[in-house]
N, C-alpha and C positions, 0 to 999 in steps of 0.2 A: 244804676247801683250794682248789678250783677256785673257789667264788664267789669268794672272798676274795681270790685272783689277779685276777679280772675285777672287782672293784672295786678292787681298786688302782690296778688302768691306769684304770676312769676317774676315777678321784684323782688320779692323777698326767695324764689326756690334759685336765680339768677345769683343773687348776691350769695345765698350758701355755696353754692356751686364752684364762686370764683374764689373759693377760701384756702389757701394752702399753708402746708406748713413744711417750713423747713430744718432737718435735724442738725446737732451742733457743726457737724463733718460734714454736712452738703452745702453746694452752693445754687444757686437758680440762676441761669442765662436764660434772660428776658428777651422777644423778637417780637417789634411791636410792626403788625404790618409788615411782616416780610425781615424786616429792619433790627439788627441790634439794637438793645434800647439799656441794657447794664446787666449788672450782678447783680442780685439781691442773694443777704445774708441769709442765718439761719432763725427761725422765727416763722410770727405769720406773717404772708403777704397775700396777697388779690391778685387773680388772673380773670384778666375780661375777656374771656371766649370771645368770639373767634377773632376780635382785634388783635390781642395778645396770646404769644405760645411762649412754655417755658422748659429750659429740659435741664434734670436733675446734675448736679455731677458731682459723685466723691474724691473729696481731699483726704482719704485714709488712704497708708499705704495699702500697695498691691502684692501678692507674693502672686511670682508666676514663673514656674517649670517652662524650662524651656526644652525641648524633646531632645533626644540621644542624637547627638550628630556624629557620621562616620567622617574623620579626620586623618590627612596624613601628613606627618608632623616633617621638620625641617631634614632629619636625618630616613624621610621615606619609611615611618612606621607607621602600619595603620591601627589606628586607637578609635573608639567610641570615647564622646565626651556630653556629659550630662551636668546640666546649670542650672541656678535660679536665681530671678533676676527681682532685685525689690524697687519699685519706682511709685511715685505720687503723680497727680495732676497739681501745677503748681498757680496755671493761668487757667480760669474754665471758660477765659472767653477764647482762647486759641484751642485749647480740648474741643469745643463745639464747632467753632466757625472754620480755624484749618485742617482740621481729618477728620475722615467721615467715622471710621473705628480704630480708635487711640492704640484699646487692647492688642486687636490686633495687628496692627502697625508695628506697635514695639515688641509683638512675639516675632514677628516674620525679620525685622531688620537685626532681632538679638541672636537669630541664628545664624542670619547670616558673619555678622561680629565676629561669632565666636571661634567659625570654622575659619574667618581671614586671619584674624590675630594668633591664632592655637598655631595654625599652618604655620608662622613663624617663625617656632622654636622647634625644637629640637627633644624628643624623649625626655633627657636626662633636667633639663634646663625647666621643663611641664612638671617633672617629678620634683624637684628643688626651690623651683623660686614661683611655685602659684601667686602669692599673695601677690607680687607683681606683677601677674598675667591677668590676674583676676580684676588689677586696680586700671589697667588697659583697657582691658573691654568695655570697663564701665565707664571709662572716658570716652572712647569713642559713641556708644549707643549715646550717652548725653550730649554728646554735639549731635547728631541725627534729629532727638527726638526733644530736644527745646526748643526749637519754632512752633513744637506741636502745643506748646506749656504743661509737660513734663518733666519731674527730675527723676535722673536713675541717682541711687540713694547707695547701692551695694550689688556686684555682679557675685556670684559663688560660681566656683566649679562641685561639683558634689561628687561624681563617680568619672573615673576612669577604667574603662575595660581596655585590656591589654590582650592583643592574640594570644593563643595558649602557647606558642612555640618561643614569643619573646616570653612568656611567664617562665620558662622551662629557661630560657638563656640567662635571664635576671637572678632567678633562684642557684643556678651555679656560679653566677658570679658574686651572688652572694656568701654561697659557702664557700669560694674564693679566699675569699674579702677575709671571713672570719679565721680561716685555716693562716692565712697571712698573719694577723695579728697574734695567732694563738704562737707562732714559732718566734714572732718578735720577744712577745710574754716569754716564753721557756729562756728565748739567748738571754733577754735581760735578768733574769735571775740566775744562768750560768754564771754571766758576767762578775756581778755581785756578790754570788758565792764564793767565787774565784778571788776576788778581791778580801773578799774577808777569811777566806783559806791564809794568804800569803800574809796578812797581817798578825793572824795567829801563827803562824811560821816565825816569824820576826819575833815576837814575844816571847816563843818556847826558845828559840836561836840565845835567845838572851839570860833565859832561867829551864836551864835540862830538866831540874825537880817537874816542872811543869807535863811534861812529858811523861814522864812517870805516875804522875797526880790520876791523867788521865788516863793513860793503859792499865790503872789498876781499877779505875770506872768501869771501864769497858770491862775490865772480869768482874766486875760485880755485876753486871748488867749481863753477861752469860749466864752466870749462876743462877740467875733466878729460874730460867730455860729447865734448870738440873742435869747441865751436862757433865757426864763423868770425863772427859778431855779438855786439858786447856792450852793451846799451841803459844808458847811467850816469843815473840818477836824477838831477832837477834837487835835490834835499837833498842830494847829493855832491858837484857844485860847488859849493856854500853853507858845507859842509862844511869843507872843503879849502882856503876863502879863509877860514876863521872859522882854523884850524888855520896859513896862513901867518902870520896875522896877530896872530897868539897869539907864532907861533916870533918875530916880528919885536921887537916890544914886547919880549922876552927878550931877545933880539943889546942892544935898545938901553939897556937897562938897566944888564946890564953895562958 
């Protein structure tokens, strides 16, 4: 009666033992004897020591820094380049049974990626069109590392350091750049000034009062100054007799 009490407890301390639980996001690869034997989902299940081993493995994604790599790019610039690379486990029976460390697997082959791919291009082309450098690299790491039953989901570049001497050559070409547009900007409003000069040319050309209208503006618009001089344009007397002699021809008409 005494053995058979101290085997029950350990039937019963055996059977608590073998009790697992698995969380929504994990999966269990079961090895029965050496042997794959399945997936089990998330929930309870039983592991019978020492027949059966099981090892965890999450389906959440991963965020994972991938360290500052020194790159030189197509046109021979040396740049630092810093990434982060998001990827799941999509198979956990290839996670477990074809790499011995997924994580670090796909830290070591993303760095290499980034420095073949980056090398490339070219400065200007890294500075311009990432989103399609970005969409590269994560093509290539997901061919590498889906035998493994991983997906890369999204590559980022996050930093670029640039020497200080190319900073110093970029910042002049940029006040360059803005000194160029800023003299584009002045001619085009030369231009269009100029154009609407000769339009109001055309207009006064056709009504002289017009002219007159305006250079007595203009002495009103000294006056307010309070200056005791006002110099009249010799085209304001010429003005001014074209303008009586306009009103006169009118008187005689009538």
């Amino acid at each position: 009666m005494y053995w058979a009490s101290i085997f029950g407890a350990a039937v019963v301390f055996y059977f608590l033992a073998s009790i697992r639980v698995l969380r929504q996001y994990e999966r269990g690869v079961v090895l029965f004897l050496g042997r794959f034997e399945g997936v089990r989902g998330p929930g309870l299940t039983f592991i019978f020591v020492p027949v059966q081993q099981m090892v965890r493995v999450s389906l959440r994604t991963v965020t994972m820094q991938i360290p500052s790599q020194k790159i030189i790019t197509k046109d021979n610039v040396s740049i630092d380049i810093a990434a982060v690379a998001y990827y799941h486990i999509s198979d956990p029976e290839k996670a477990v049974i074809v790499i011995e460390n997924v994580t670090n697997a796909i830290n070591q082959i993303s760095q290499t990626t980034v420095r073949n791919v980056v090398g490339r291009f070219s400065l200007d082309q890294l500075l311009s069109d990432t989103a399609s450098i970005n969409e590269q690299i994560k093509n290539v790491i997901d061919k590498h590392t889906e035998p493994w039953g991983t997906q890369v989901t999204a590559v980022e570049i996050k930093d670029i350091v640039l020497p200080d001497n190319m900073q110093r050559a970029m910042a002049k070409e940029a006040e360059a750049e803005r000194e160029r547009r800023a003299k584009i900007v002045a001619a085009e409003g030369e231009f269009q000034a100029a154009v609407k000069l000769g339009e109001a040319a055309d207009i006064i050309t056709q009504h002289p009062v017009a002219l007159q209208l305006r250079t007595l503006q203009t002495m009103a618009e000294i006056s307010i100054e309070k200056n005791s001089t006002i110099i009249f344009p010799a085209q304001f007397m010429t003005t001014v007799q074209e303008a009586l002699t306009m009103v006169t021809k009118d008187s005689e008409s009538k």
